[in-house]
C-alpha positions in Angstrom: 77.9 75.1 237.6 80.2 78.0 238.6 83.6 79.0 237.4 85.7 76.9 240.4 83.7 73.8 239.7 84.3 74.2 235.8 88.0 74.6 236.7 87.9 71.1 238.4 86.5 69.8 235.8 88.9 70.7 233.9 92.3 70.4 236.4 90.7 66.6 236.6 89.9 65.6 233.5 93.6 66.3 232.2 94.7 64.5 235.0 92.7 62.1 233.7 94.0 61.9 230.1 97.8 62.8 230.6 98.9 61.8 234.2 97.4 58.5 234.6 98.7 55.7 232.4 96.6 53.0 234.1 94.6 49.9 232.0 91.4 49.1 233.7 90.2 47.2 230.4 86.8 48.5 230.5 87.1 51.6 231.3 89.4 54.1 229.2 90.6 56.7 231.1 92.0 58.8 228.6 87.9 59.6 227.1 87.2 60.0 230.7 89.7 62.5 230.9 88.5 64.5 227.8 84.8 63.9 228.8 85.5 66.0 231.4 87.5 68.8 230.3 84.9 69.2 227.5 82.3 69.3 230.2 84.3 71.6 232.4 85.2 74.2 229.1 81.0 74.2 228.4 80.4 75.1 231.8 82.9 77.6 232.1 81.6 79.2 228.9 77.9 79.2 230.4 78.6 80.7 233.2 80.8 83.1 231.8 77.6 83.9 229.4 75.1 84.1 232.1 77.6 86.6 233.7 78.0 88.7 231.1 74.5 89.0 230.3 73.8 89.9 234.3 76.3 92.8 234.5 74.3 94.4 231.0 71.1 95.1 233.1 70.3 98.9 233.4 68.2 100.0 236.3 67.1 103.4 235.4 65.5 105.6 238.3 63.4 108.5 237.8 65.2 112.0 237.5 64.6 114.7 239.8 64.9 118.2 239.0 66.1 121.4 240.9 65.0 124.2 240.1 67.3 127.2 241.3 65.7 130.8 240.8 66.0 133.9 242.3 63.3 136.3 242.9 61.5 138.0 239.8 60.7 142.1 240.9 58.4 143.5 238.7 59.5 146.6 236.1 59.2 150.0 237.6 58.8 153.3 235.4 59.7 151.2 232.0 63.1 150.1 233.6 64.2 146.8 234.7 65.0 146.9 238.6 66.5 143.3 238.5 67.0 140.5 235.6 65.6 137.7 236.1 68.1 134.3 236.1 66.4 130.7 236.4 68.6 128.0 236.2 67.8 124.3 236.6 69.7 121.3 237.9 69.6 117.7 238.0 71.0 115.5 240.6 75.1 114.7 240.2 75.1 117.7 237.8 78.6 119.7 238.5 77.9 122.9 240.2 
């Protein structure tokens, strides 16, 4: 039951047991009315449940790495002809 039928329900039902002032002897309309509200409130609570529960799911995808570097050059006559900078990046990272 969704959330526009549970609203019927309910709409009806207190139609039902406030609007109506009608005596059909074996039928009492005012439990009717009530009957149904109740039934429209505990379907409206389930599917509210089931919803909540649906929107909790976590999909969680594999993460892929970048990996930024620039080229290493080798040290000449003990001294360093360029540093070497390595930097690594996931995806959605800020640059």
């Amino acid at each position: 039951m969704g959330i526009g039928a549970s609203i019927f329900l309910i709409a009806l039902g207190a139609i039902f047991a406030f609007a109506i002032d009608a005596n059909l002897g074996w039928l009492n309309l005012n439990v009717v009315g009530w009957v149904l509200m109740l039934a429209g409130v505990v379907g409206l609570l389930t599917t509210l449940y089931f919803w909540n529960n649906r929107r909790r799911t976590v999909v969680a995808r594999p993460v892929r790495e970048q990996v930024v570097a620039e080229p290493v050059v080798p040290v000449q006559d003990d001294r360093v002809v360029r540093e070497e900078y390595r930097e690594v990046r996931r995806p959605g990272y800020p640059a």
